[in-house]
N, C-alpha and C positions, 0 to 999 in steps of 0.2 A: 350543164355546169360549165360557164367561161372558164378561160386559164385562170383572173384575178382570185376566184374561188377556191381553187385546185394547190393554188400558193400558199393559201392563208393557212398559216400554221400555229396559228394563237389558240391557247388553251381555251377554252370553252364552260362556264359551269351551267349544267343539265342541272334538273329539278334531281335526278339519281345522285351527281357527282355533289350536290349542298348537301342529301340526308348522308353520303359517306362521309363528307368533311365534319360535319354535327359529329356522326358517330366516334368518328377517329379521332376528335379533338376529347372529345368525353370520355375517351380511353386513356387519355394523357398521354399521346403518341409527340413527337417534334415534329416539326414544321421540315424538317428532313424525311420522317419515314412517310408524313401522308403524301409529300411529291411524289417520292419513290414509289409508293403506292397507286399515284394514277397516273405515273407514267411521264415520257418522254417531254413532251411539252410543256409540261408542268413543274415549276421551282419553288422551295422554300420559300420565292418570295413572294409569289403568285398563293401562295395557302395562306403566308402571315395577315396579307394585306386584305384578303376575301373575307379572313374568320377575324380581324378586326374590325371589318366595316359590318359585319351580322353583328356583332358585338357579343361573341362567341365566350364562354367563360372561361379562360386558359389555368390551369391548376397556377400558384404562384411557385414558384423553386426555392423549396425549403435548403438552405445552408446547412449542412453537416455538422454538428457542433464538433470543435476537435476537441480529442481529446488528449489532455493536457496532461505531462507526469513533470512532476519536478526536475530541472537539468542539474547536476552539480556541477560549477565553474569552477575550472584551477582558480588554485588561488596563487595572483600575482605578486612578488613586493616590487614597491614601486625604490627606483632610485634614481639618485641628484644628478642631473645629466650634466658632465662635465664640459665644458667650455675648451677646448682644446689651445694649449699654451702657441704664441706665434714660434714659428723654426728657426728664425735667427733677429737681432735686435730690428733690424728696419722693418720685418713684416708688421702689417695694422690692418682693419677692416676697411672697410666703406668708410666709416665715419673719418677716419687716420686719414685720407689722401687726399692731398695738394696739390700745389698745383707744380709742382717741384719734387713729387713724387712718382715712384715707376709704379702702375697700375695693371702689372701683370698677375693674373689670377693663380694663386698658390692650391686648388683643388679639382678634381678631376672627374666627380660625380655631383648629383643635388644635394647640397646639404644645407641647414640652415642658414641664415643671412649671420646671425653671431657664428659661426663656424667657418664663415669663407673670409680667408685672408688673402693679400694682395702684398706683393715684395713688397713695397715702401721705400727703394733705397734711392737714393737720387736721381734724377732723370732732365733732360732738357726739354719738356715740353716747348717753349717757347719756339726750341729751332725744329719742331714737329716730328718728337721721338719720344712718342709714349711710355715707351720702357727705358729702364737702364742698359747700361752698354750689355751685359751678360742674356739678358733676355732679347735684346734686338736682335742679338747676335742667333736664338734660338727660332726668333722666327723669321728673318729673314732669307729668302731663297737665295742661294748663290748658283749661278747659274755657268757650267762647265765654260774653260778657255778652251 
């Protein structure tokens, strides 16, 4: 026996190891327990591939029919989802703002696009101040003398 021989640790099928894999597949075993079955150098994939090429009959995997009981649903009432009024005259949406407008965001979570308002009060965009003076003011860092 060379070493090349000595190394070779490829699975093998014997005329004995095809009548076990016939037999085991005819039991309806998986392609998990007949590896397990002959052992170490042999893997589920090494049986699927072998007993598809014999053209081996594999049982088909019948689906479990569930079975079904009727659920009862609460029952919901549905209502008119209110629009939330703006907090003072110059707040407006998205669609409200100008270019002469302060585009500071009046909400603090996701809420819908009709739900999110923006102060609206005057502002000087032009001289590159987004907001009105009360909101500059809030986010502006002032940085210690």
């Amino acid at each position: 026996m060379t070493a090349l021989e000595s190394e070779d640790v490829r699975f093998r099928w014997t005329e004995l190891r095809v009548e076990r894999l016939v037999r085991l597949v005819a039991e309806g075993r998986s392609d998990a327990e007949i590896a397990a079955a002959f052992g170490d150098p042999c893997t589920p994939r090494i049986v699927r591939h072998r007993a598809r090429r014999m053209k081996l009959a594999r049982p088909v995997p019948t689906r479990r029919e569930a079975v079904l009981s009727p659920v009862r649903l609460p029952v919901v009432t549905a209502e008119v989802a209110k629009i939330p009024e703006p907090r003072s005259p110059h707040n407006c949406t998205i669609t409200g703002l100008t270019n002469e407008t302060c585009r500071y965001p009046l909400w603090d979570f996701p809420l819908s696009a009709s739900e999110r308002f923006y102060c609206g009060a005057p502002a000087d965009l032009a001289g590159g101040r987004p907001y009105c003076d009360e909101h500059m003011e809030r986010c502006l860092v002032r940085l210690r003398q």
